[in-house]
C-alpha positions as CSV (number, residue, x, y, z in Angstrom):
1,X,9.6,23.8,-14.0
2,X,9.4,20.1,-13.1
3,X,7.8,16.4,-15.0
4,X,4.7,15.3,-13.0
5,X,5.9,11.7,-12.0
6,X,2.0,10.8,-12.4
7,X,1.1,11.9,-15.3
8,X,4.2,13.8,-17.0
9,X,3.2,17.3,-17.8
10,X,5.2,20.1,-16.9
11,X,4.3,22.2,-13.4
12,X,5.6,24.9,-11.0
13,X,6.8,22.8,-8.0
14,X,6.3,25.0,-4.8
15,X,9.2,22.8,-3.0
16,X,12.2,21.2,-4.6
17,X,11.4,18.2,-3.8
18,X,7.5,17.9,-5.3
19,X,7.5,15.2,-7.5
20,X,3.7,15.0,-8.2
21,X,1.8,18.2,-9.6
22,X,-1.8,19.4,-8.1
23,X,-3.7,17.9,-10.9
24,X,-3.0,14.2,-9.6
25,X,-2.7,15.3,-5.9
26,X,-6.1,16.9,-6.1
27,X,-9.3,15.1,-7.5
28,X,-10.5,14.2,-9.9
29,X,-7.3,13.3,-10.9
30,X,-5.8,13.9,-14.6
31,X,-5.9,10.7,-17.0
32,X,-2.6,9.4,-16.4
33,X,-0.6,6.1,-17.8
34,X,-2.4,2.8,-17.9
35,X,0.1,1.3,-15.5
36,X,1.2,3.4,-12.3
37,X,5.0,4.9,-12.5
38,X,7.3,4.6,-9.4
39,X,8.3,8.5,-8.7
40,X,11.6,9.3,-10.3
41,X,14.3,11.1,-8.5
42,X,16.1,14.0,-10.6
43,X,19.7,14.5,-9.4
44,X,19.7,17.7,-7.5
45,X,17.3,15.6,-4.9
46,X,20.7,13.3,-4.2
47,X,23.0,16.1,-3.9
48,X,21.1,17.6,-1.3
49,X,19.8,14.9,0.7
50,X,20.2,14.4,4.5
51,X,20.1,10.5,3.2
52,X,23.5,11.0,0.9
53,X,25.0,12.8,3.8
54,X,24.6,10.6,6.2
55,X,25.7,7.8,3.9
56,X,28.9,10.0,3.5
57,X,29.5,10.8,7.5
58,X,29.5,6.8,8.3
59,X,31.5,6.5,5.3
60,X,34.2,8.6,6.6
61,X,33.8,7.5,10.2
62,X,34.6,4.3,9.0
63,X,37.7,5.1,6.8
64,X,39.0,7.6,10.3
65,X,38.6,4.7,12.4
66,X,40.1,1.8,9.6
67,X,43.3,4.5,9.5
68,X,43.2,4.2,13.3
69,X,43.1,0.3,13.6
70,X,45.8,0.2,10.9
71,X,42.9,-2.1,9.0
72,X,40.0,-1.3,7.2
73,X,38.0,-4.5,6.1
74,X,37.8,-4.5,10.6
75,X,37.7,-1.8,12.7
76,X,39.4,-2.7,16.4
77,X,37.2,-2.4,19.2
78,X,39.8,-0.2,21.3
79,X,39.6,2.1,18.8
80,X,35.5,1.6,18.5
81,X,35.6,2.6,22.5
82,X,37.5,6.0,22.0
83,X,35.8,6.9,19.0
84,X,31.8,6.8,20.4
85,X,30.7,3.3,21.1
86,X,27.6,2.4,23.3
87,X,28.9,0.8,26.1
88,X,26.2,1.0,28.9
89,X,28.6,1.0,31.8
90,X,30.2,4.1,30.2
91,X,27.3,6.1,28.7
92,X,25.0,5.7,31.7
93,X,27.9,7.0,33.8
94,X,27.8,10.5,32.4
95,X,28.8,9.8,28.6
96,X,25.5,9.7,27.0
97,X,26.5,11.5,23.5
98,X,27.8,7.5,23.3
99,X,23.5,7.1,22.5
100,X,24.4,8.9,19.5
101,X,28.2,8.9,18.3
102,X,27.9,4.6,18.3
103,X,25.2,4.7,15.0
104,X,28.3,6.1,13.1
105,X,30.3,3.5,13.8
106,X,30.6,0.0,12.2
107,X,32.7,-3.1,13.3
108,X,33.9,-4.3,9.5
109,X,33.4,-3.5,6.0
110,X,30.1,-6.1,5.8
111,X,28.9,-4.3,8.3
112,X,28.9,-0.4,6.9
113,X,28.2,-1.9,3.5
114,X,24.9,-3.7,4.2
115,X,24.0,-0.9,6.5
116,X,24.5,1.8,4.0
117,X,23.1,-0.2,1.3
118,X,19.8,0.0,3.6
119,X,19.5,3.7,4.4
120,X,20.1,4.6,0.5
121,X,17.3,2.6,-0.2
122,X,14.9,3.5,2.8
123,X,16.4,7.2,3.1
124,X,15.3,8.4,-0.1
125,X,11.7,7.3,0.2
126,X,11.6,8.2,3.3
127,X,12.7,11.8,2.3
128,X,10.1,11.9,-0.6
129,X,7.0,10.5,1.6
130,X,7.7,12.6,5.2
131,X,10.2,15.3,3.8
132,X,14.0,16.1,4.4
133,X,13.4,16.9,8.1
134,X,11.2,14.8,9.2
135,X,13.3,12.1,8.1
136,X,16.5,13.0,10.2
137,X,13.9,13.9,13.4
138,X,13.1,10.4,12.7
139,X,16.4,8.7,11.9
140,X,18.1,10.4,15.0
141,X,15.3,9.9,17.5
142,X,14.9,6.2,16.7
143,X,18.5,6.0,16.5
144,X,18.7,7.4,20.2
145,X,16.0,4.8,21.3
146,X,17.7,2.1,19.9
147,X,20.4,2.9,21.7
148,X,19.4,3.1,25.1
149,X,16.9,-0.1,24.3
150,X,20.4,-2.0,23.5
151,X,22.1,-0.5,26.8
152,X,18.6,-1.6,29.1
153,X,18.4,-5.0,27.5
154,X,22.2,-5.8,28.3
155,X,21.9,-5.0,32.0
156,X,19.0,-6.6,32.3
157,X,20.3,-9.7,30.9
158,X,24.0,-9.5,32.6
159,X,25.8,-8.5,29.9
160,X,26.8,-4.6,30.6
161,X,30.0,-4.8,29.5
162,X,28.8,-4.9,25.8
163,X,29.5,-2.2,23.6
164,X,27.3,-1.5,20.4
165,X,28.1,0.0,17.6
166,X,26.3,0.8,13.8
167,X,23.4,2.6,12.2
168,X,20.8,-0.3,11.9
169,X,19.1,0.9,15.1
170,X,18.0,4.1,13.3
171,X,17.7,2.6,9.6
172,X,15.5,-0.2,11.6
173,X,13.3,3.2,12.6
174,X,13.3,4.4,9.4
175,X,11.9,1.1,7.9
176,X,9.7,1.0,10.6
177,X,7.9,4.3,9.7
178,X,7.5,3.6,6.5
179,X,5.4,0.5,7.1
180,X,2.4,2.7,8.4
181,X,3.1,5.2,5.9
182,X,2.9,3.1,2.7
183,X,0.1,0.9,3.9
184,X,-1.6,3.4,5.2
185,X,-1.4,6.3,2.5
186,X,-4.1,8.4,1.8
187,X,-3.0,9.0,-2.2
188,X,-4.5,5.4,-4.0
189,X,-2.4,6.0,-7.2
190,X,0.7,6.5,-5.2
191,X,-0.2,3.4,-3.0
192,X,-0.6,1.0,-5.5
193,X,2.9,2.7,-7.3
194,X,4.6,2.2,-4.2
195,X,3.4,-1.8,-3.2
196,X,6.2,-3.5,-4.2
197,X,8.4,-1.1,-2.0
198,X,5.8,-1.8,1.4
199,X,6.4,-5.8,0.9
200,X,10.2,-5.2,0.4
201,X,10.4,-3.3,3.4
202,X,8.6,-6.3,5.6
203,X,10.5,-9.0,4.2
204,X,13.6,-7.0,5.4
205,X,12.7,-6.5,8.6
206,X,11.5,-9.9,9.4
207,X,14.4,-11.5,8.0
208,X,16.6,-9.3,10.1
209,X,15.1,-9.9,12.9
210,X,14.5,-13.7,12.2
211,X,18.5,-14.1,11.3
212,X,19.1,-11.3,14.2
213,X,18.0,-14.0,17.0
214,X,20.5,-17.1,15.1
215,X,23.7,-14.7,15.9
216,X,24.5,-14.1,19.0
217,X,26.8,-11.0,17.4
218,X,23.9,-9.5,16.3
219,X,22.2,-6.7,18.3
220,X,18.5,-7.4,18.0
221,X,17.6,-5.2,21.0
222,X,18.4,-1.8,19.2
223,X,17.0,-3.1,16.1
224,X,13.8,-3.9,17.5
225,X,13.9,-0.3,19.4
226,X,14.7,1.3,16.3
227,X,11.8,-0.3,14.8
228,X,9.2,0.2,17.8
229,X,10.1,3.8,17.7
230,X,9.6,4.1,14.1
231,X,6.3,2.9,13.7
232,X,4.8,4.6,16.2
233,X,6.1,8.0,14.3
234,X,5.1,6.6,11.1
235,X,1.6,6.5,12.4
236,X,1.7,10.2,14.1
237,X,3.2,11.5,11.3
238,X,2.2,12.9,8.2
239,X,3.2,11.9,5.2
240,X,3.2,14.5,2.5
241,X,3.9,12.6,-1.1
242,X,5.8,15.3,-2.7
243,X,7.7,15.9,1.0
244,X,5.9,19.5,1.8
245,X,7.0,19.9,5.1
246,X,4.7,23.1,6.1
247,X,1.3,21.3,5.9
248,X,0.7,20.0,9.4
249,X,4.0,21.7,10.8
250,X,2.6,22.6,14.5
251,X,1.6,18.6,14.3
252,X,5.1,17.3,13.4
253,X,6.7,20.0,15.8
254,X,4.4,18.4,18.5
255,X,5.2,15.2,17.6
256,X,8.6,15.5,17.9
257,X,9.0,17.7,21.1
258,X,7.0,14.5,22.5
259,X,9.2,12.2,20.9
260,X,12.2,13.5,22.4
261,X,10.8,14.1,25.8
262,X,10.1,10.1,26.0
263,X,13.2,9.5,24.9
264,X,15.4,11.5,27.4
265,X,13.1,10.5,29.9
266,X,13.8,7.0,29.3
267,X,17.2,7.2,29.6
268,X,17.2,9.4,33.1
269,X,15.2,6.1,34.2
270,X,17.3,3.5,32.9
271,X,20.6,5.6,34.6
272,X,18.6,5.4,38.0
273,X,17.9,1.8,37.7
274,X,21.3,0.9,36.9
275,X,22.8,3.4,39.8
276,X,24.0,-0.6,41.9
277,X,25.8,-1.7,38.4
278,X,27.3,1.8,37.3
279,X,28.6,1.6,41.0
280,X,29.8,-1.9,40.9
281,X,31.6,-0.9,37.6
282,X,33.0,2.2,39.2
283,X,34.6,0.0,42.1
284,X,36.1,-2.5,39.8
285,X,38.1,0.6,38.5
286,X,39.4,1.7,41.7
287,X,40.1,-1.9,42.0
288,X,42.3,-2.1,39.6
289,X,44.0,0.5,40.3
290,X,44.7,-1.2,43.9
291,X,42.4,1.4,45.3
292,X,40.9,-0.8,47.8
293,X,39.1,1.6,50.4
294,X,37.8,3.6,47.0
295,X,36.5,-0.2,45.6
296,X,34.9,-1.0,49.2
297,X,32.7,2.4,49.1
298,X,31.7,2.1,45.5
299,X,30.6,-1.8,46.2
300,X,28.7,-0.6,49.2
301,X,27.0,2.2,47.3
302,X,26.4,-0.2,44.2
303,X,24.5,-2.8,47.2
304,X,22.3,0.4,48.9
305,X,20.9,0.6,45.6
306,X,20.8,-3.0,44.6
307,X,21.1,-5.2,47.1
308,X,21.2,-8.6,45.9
309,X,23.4,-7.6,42.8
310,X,25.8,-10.6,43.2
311,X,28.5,-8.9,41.4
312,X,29.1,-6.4,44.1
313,X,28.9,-9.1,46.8
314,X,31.1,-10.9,45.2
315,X,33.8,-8.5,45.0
316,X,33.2,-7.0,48.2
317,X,34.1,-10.7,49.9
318,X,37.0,-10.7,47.5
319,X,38.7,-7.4,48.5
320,X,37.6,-8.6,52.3
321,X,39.1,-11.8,51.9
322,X,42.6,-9.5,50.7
323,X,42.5,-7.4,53.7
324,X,42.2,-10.3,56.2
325,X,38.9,-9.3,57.5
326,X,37.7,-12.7,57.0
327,X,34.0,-12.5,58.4
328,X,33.0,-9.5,56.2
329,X,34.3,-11.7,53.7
330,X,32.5,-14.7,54.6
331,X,29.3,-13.0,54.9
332,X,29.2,-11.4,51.2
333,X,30.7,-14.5,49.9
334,X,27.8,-16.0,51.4
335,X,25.2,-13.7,50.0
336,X,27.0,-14.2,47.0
337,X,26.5,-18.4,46.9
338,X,22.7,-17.5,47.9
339,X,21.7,-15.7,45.0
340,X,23.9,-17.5,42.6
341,X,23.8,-21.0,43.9
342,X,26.1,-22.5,40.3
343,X,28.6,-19.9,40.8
344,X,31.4,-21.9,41.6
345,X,34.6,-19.5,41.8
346,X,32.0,-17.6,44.8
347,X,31.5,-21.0,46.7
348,X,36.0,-21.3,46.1
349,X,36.4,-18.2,48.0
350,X,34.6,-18.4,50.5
351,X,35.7,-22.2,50.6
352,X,38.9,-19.8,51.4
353,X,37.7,-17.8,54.2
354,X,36.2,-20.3,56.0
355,X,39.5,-21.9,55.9
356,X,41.1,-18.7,57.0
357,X,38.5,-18.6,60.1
358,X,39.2,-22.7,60.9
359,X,36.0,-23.6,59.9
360,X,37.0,-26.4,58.7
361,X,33.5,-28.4,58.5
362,X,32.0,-25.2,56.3
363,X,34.9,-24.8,54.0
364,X,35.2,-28.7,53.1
365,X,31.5,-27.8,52.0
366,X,32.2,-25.1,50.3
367,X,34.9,-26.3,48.3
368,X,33.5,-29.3,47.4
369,X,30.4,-27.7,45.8
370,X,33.1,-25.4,44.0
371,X,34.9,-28.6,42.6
372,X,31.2,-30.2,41.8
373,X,30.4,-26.9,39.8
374,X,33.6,-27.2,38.1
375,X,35.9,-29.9,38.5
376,X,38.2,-29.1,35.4
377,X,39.6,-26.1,37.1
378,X,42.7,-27.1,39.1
379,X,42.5,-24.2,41.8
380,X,39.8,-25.4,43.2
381,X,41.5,-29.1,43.2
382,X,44.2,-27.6,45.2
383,X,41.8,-25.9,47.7
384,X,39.6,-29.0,48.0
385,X,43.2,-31.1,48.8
386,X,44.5,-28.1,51.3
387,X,41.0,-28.6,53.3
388,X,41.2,-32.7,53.2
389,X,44.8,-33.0,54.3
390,X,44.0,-30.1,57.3
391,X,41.2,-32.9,58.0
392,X,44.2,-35.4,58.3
393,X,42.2,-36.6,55.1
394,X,45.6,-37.8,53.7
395,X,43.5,-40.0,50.4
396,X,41.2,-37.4,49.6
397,X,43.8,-34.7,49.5
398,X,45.9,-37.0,47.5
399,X,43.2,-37.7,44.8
400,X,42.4,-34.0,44.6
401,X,46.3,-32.9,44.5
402,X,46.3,-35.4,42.0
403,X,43.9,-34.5,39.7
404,X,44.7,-31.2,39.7
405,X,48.3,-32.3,38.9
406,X,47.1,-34.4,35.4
407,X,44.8,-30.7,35.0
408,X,47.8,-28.5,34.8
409,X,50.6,-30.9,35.1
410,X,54.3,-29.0,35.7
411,X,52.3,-26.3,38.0
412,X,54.1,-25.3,41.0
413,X,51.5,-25.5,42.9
414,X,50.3,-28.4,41.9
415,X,53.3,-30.4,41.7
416,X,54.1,-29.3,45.5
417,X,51.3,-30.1,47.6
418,X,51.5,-33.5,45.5
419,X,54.9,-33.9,46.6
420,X,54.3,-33.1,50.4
421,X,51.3,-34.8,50.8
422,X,53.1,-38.6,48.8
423,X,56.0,-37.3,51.7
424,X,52.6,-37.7,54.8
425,X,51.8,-40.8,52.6
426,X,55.5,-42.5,53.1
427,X,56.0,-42.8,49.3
428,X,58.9,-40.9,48.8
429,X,60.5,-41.8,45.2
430,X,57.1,-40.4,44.0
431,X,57.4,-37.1,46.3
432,X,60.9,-36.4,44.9
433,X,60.0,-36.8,40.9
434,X,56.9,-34.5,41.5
435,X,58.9,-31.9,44.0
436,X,61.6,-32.1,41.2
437,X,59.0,-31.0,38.4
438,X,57.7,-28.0,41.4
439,X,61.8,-26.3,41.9
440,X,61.6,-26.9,38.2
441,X,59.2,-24.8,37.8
442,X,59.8,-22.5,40.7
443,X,64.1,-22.6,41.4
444,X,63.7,-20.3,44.5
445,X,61.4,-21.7,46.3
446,X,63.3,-22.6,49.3
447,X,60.8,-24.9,51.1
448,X,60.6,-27.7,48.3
449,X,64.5,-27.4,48.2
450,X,65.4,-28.1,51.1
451,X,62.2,-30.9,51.8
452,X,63.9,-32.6,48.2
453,X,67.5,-32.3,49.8
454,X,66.1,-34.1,53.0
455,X,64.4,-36.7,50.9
456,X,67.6,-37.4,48.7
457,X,69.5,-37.8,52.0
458,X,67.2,-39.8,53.5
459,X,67.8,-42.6,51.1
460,X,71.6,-41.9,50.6
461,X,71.9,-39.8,47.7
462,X,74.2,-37.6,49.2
463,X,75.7,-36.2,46.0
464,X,72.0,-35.4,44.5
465,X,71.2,-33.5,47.8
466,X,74.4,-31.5,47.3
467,X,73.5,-30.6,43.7
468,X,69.3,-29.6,44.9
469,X,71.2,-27.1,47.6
470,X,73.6,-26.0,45.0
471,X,76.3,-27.1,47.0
């Protein structure tokens, strides 16, 4: 026997988790308490709720991955990768379980806390309105779009090498469905006992999402998903105040075989769209691993799919440029400068390759607009000054030697083409303290050695050239 949360006689349940007998379910309904009563939940409920055990499994994901990080109040991202994370690059390229494994993951202890704090509260209502299985259909499902909403959202926006990881994408589904069901339920008494839980759960998802779009940390993309997801089940499904499950069973079955079905066929398009990226990311592998040939066929196979993905171009003129096949290189490096017009480091290669070709006119262009784009980086001081002095432009590749000199001062680099170029210039007691600071920094160089040894004898410091030769 069971207590009637309406109206507190005792009744035969006909599922463990009826809270509410026929009397008030069916009307006219029963004389009950002036003031409606909030359901209570008897104990058994929590032992065997899907709610408590997935609290438990997050729980103990985090404390397996805190033992691995050697840290539990943060969890380190190496170890977040191995364990499950969503990383887009990795999951579209034939690890989706990633979808999945990453909402049982959490980043620090704030982060499982608030999250768990969440699904205890929107779990067990959601178990009592929709029943035990409906709720984890709907917690994985929107879980699983959230997921692959986070992965989309990151490509499109540049960012695939983001990895995701926590359960707010699915609680956000959860508290999502809920919105429908509450303000929509069919039972008056049970509407007006549960209010106060419908406003709670919209001032939590608006504040979320409203503090969601102030940190950049945050992953708004799978919450939103999450929530999308849920509210369009929370409107198909129905919700069953005492969580019987067989009423309308062909209808939730249906509902969920569709569910799944858009799902999986949203991710088998987002993997096609992102074939030129999962490519590019392929190459950059095999380019790491000095596997140049293997980089060049991923690159082209990333830019058959997506031809203006300025990443692959990029790279492609790069690995060229390596290789000495300097007019492959300028032409992607070109393509590259064309689609991203401010990318600076593209217009300082192929700055390079023109160089490499004696274009001389093209790469003065080229590195200049690299230098305008960003003129606190001292490579592309140093290329500017290598293209003014081969255009016997002995004050322009002075200032730019120079400046790249006060930018990383003690360089090698720097120090030496600041040296040779004061040598052009005829100011030698500045050329030997700067080519001093470059063997300083670089003893085996023997060019600057013996340059310095020349300049000490050329003013008489024989005994000072002796010591630069070692002598």
């Amino acid at each position: 026997m069971a207590t009637c949360a309406q109206c507190g006689r005792d009744f035969q349940p006909h599922s463990e988790t009826q809270m509410i007998c026929e009397q008030c379910l069916t009307p006219p309904y029963v004389p009950a308490q002036p003031e409606p009563k909030r359901p209570r939940v008897p104990l058994s409920f929590y032992l065997h709720s899907p709610t408590v055990w997935l609290i438990a499994i997050n729980v103990l994901m985090y404390l397996v991955t805190g033992v691995a990080s050697h840290s539990i109040s943060k969890i380190n991202n190496e170890v977040l990768l191995r364990f499950g994370a969503n990383f887009g690059i990795l999951t579209l390229g034939g690890q989706p379980w990633r979808l999945l494994t990453c909402t049982f993951l959490h980043g620090d202890f704030l982060h499982i806390l608030l999250n768990m704090w969440a699904l205890l509260n929107l779990g067990i209502l959601a178990e009592i309105l929709f029943g035990r299985r409906s709720f984890l259909g709907m917690y994985f499902i929107s879980g699983l779009a959230a997921s692959i909403v986070s992965v989309s959202w990151h490509f499109h926006t540049g960012n695939p090498s983001i990895f995701t990881v926590g359960a707010s994408g699915a609680i956000f589904g959860i508290a999502g469905a809920l919105i429908p069901a509450l303000a929509l339920q069919k039972n008056a008494r049970l509407r007006t006992a549960l209010s106060g839980n419908l406003v709670g759960i919209v001032i939590f998802v608006v504040y979320t999402v409203a503090y969601g779009f102030r940190e950049a940390h945050i992953d708004n993309s799978a919450h939103l998903g999450g929530l999308a997801c849920g509210l369009i089940l929370g409107v198909a499904l129905p919700s069953s105040p005492g969580g019987d499950e067989e009423e309308h069973y062909g209808r939730r079955l249906i509902i969920f075989a569709v569910a799944i079905t858009a799902t999986l066929t949203a991710f088998v398009a987002l993997q096609k769209s992102e074939v030129g990226v999962l490519e590019y990311a392929r190459a950059q592998s095999a380019y790491q691993k000095k596997d140049l040939n293997g980089a060049v066929e991923h690159l082209h196979q990333s830019l058959k799919n997506q031809p203006r993905f300025v990443d692959s171009h990029f790279l492609l003129g790069l690995i060229y440029l390596q290789q000495g096949k300097n007019e492959q290189a300028k032409s992607h490096l070109l393509a590259a400068t064309k689609i991203a017009p401010d990318w600076s480091e593209a217009h300082s290669k192929l700055c390079i390759a023109y160089l490499q070709m004696r274009d001389l006119p093209n790469a003065l262009a080229s590195c200049q607009r690299a230098v305008e784009l960003d003129p606190k980086d001292p490579d592309k001081q140093i290329n500017l000054g290598l293209i003014q002095r081969a255009n016997e432009d002995l004050p322009g590749a002075l200032e730019s030697f120079g400046k790249a000199e006060q930018l990383r001062p003690n360089g090698f680099d720097e120090e030496a083409m600041l040296g040779e170029s004061l040598v052009d210039a005829g100011r030698t007691d500045e050329a030997i303290i700067h080519l001093r600071l470059a063997l300083k920094a670089k003893p085996d160089d023997q060019h600057v050695r013996m340059l310095l040894a020349q300049l000490l004898l050329s003013r008489g410091d024989r005994e000072e050239a002796r010591k630069v030769l070692g002598k």
